[in-house]
C-alpha positions in Angstrom: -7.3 -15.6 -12.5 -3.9 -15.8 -12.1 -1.6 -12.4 -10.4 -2.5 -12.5 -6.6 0.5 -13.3 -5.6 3.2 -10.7 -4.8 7.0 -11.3 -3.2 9.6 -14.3 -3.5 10.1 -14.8 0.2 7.5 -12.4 2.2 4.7 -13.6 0.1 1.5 -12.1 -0.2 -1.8 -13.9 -1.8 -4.8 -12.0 -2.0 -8.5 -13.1 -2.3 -11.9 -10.8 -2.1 -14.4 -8.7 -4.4 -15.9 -5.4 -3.5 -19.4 -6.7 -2.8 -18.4 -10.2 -1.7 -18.2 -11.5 1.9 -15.1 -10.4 2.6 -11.5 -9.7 1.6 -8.4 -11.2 2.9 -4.8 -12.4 2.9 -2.4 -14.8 3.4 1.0 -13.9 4.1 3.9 -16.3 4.2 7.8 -15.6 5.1 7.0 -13.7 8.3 9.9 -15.0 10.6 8.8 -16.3 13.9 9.1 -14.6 17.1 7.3 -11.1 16.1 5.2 -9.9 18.9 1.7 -9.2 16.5 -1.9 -8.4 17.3 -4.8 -7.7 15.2 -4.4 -3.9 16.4 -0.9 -3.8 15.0 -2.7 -4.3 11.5 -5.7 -2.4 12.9 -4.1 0.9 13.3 -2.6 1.0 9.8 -6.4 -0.5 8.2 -7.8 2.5 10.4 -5.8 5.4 8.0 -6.9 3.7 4.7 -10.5 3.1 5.4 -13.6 4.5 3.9 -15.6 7.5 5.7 -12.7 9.2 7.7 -13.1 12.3 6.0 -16.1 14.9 3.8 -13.4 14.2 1.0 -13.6 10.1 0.9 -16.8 7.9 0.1 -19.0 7.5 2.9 -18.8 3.5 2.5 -19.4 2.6 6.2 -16.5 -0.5 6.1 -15.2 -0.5 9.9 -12.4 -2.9 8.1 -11.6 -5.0 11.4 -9.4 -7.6 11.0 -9.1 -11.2 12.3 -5.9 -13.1 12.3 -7.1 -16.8 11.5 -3.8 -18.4 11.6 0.1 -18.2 12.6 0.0 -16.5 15.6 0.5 -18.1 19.1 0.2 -16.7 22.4 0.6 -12.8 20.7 4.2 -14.2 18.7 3.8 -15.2 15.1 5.3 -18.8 14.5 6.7 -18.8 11.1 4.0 -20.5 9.8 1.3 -18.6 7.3 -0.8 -15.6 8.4 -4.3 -15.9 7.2 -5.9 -12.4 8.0 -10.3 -11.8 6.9 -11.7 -8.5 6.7 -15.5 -8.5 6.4 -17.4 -6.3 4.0 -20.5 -4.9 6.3 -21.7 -1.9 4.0 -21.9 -3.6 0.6 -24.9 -1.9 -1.5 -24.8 -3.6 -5.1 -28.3 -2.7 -6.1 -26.9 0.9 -7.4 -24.7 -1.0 -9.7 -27.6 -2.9 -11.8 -27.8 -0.9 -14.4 -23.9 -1.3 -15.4 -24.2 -5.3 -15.7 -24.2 -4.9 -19.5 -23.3 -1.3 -19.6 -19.7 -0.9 -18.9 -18.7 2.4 -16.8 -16.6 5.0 -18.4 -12.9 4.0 -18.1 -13.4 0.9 -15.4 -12.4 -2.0 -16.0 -15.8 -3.3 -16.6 -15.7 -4.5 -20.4 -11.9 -5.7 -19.9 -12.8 -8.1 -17.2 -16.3 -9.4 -19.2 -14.2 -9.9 -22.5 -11.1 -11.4 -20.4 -13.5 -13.8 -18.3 -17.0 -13.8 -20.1 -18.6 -12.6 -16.7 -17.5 -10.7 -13.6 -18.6 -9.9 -10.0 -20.0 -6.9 -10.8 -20.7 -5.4 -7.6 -18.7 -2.5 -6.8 -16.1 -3.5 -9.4 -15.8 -6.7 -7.9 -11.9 -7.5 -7.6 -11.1 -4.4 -10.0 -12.1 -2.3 -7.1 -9.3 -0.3 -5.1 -11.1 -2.1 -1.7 -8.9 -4.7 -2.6 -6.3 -3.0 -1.3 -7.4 -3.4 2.5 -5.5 -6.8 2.3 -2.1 -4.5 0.8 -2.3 -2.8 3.8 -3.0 -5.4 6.1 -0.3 -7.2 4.9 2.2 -3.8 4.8 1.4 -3.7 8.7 2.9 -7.0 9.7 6.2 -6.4 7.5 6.4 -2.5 9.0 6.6 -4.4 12.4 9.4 -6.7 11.0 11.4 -3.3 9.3 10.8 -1.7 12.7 12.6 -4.2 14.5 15.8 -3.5 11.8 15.6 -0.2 11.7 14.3 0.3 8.6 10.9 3.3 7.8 8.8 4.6 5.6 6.8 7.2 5.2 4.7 9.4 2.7 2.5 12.4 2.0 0.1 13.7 -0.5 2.3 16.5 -2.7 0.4 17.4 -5.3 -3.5 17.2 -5.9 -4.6 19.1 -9.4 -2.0 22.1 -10.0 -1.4 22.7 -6.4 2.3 21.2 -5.6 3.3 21.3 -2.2 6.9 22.8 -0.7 9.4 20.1 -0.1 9.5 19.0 2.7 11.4 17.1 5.4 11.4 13.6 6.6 10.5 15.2 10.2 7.9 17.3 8.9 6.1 14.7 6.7 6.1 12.6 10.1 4.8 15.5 12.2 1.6 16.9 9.5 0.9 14.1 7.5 -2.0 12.9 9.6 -2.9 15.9 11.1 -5.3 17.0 7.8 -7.5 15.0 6.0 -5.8 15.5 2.9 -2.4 13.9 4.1 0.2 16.6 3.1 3.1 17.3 5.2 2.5 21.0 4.1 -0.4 22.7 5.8 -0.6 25.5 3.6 -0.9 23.5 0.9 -3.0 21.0 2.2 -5.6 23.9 3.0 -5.7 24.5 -0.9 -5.7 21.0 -1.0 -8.7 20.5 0.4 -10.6 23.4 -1.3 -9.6 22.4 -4.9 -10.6 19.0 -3.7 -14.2 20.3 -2.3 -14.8 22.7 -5.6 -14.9 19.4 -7.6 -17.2 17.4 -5.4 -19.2 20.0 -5.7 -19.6 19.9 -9.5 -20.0 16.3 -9.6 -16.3 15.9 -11.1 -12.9 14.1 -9.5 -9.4 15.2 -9.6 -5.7 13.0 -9.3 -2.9 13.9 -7.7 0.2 12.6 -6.7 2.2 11.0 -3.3 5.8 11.4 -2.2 7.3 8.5 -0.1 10.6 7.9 1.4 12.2 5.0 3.2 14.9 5.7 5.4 17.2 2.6 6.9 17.4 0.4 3.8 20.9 -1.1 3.7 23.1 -1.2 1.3 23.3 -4.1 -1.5 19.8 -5.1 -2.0 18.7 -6.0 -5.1 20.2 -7.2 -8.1 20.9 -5.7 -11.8 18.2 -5.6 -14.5 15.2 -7.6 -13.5 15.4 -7.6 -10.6 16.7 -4.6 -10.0 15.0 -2.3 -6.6 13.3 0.3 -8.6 11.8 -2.0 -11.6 10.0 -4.6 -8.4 9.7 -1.0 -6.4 7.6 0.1 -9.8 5.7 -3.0 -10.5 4.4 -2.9 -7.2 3.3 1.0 -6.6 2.1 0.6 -10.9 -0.4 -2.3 -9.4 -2.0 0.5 -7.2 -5.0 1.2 -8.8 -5.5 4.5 -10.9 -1.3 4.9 -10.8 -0.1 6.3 -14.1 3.5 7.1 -13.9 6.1 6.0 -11.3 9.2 8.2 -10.6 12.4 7.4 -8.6 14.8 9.8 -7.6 15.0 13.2 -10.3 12.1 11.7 -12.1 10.8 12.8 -15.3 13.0 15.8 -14.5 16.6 13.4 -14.7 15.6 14.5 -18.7 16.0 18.1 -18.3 19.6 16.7 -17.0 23.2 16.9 -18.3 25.4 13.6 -17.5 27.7 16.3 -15.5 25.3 17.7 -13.6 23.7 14.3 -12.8 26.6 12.5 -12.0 27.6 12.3 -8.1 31.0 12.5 -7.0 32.3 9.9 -4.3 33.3 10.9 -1.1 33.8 9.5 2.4 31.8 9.4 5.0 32.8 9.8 8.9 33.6 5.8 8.9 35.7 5.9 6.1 33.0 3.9 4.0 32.3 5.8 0.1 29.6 7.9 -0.7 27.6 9.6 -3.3 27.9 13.8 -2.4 24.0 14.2 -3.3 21.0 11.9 -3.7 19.6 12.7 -6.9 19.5 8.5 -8.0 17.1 8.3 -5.2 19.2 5.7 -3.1 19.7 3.4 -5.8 22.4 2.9 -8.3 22.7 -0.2 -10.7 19.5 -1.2 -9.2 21.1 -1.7 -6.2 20.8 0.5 -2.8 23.3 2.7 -1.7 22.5 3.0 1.7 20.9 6.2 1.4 17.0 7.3 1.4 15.2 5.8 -1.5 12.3 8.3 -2.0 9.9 8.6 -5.2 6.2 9.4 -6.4 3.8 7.8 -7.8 0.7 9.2 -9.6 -2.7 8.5 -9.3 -6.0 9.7 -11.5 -8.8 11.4 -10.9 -11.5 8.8 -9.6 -13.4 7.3 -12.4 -16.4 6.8 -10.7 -18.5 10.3 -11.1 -21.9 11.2 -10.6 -21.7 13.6 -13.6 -23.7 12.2 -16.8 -21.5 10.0 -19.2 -22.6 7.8 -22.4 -22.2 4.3 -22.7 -23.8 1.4 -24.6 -25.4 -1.7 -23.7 -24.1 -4.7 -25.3 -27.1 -7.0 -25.1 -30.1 -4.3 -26.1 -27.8 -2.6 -28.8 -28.8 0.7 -27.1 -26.6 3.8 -26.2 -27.7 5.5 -23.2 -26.7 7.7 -20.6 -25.2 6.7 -17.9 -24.8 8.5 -14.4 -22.9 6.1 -11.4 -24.6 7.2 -8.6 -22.9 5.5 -5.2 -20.2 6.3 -2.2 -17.1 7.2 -4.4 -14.0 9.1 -3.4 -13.4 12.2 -5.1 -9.9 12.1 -4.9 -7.7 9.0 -4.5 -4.3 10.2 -3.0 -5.3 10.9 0.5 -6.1 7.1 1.3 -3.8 6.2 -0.9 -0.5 7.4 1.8 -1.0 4.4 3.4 -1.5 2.1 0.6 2.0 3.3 -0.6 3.2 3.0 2.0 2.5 -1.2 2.5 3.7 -2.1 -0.7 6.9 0.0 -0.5 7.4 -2.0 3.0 6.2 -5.4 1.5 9.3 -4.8 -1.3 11.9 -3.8 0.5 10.8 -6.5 3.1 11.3 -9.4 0.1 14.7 -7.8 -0.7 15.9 -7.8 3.1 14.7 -11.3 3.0 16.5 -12.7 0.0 19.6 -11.1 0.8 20.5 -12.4 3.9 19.7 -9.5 5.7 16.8 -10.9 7.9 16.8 -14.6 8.9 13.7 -15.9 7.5 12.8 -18.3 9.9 13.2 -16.4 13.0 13.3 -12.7 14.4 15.6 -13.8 17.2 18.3 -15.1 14.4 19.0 -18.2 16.8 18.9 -21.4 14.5 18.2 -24.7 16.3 17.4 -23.0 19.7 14.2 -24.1 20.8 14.1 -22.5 24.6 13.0 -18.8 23.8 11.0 -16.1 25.2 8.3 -17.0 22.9 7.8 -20.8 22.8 4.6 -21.4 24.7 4.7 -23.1 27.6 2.9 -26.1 29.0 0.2 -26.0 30.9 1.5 -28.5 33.5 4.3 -26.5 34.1 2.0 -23.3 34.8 1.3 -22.1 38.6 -1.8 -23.0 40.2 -3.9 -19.8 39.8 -3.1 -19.7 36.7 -6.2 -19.6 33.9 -4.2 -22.2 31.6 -3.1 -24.6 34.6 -4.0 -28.1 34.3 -3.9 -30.8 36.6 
């Protein structure tokens, strides 16, 4: 199975099934010199897990991490990260009767055909726990865009009908984590929540949508056509699972458009530098950033894992039967999935800082060939007497 692999330079290789020991990464290109703990990634793997809320499955996963490799003395050293997250609440037996019976709309019968068998446990890789290691991963590169002033951030905007106001980069860093649902609005993440609760209740799911903006990108990344910001930008939020549509800037809406009224004039900013009067291209033009916020959405279906009744057949009796998945499933997937955006908008823009010169690759402290720095560890020999690493 080949596509575990994402990034040129801040590479990112994935390994891990639902129901399997564990999941985990490794992640190469992270410049040496970051100061990095496992609660750096901790905090981030925290927001994403399972059983934080009545509106997520009640999988018990506490998702801690272990870095296995490329740190030293609490400073990464250029080298790869290896990071393991066990699986502790794994409970295949519910997931018998499906080994010949594909689910409704999982990817069940695509992986048997593809392969001619599959980990079928929880979905096995198809399941959205793989995304634990996004995340992980996302965590180290936010501390890396943190350091060169680069954010992100995004909130839940719309779950079923219910759209949230717009609102502000302050705001959606104020309310997003102070609701379960993850809106920036609270008024509409009250309504949110209810819609939400109304289909739990009926056995059903319901999709949604989430807004995210990153703020600090510079100007010049990317390049035209292939590898142009939004098309890497879409390939990784499209390999979220259940996405369905990714939007940049005016979105769908750039149809309902004229060229006149789409267009942005040029101006000048206080340094003299040009500048688009309005943002409606979403901080990119050419496929290449302006300088300004690059915000989108991304959308997300309704769960596919229900507890209401649904027919499928068995491929090796022959037989059509009912089938019912009965399990810890999320009713909704946008809430957890803020953070998940969030990594893989910080793992691209991340590459692109990387491969344009904008970040040296080797080093946070951009100081080729110096090897006396505040993080090279020291030797023992040289350490005082009382202390726990002296030697004689």
């Amino acid at each position: 199975m080949n596509g575990n692999r994402f990034g040129r330079l801040f590479q990112v290789t994935t390994y891990g099934e639902s129901h399997g020991q564990g999941m985990g990464a490794t992640v190469s290109g992270v410049p040496a010199g970051l100061e990095l703990d496992e609660e750096d990634i901790q905090h981030e793997l925290d927001r994403r897990k399972p059983g934080q809320s009545m509106i997520s499955t009640s999988r018990g996963e506490p998702d801690a991490v272990t870095i296995q490799s490329g740190v030293q003395d609490g400073y990464t050293t250029g080298t790869p990260i290896g990071l393991t997250i066990e699986n502790k609440d794994a409970r295949s037996g519910k997931y018998e009767p499906f080994i010949t019976a594909p689910r409704p709309s999982h990817g069940d019968l695509t992986y048997s055909a593809k392969f001619g068998t599959r980990n079928w446990g929880g979905g096995g890789r198809s399941s959205a726990r793989e995304t634990v290691n996004w995340v992980a991963a996302g965590a180290i590169a936010k501390k890396v865009l943190r350091e060169n002033g680069v954010r992100v951030k995004a909130h839940v905007n719309q779950i079923d009908d219910i759209e949230a106001g717009e609102v502000s980069w302050a705001e959606m860093l104020e309310h997003t984590e102070e609701n379960d649902v993850r809106c920036a609005d609270p008024e509409a993440a009250d309504a949110m929540q209810e819609r939400i609760e109304e289909y739990q209740e009926r056995g059903d799911s319901i999709g949604g949508s989430i807004y995210f903006e990153i703020r600090g990108a510079p100007r010049g990344l990317g390049a035209p056509r292939f590898d142009s910001v939004e098309a890497r930008l879409g390939q990784a939020l499209m390999s979220v699972p259940a996405s369905t549509a990714f939007e940049f800037g005016l979105g769908r809406d750039a149809r309902e458009y004229s060229g006149s009224e789409r267009n942005e004039d040029w101006t000048f900013d206080e340094n003299g530098d040009p500048i688009p009067v309005g943002n409606d291209h979403g901080g990119l033009q050419g496929g290449i950033t302006t300088g300004q916020p690059i915000y989108g959405e991304l959308t997300l279906h309704a769960p596919t894992s229900i507890p209401s009744e649904q027919t499928t057949v068995d491929w090796e009796t022959g037989e059509e039967k009912t089938a019912q998945v009965i399990g810890r499933h999320d009713p909704v997937l946008p809430p957890r999935g803020v953070p998940v955006v969030e990594a893989m908008c910080r793992l691209t823009i991340l590459d692109f800082m990387l491969l344009g010169g904008r970040i040296n690759p080797d080093r946070m402290d951009d100081q080729p060939g110096e090897y006396r720095t505040a993080y090279h560890p020291s030797s023992p020999e040289n350490d005082p007497d009382d202390a726990e690493t002296h030697v004689e």
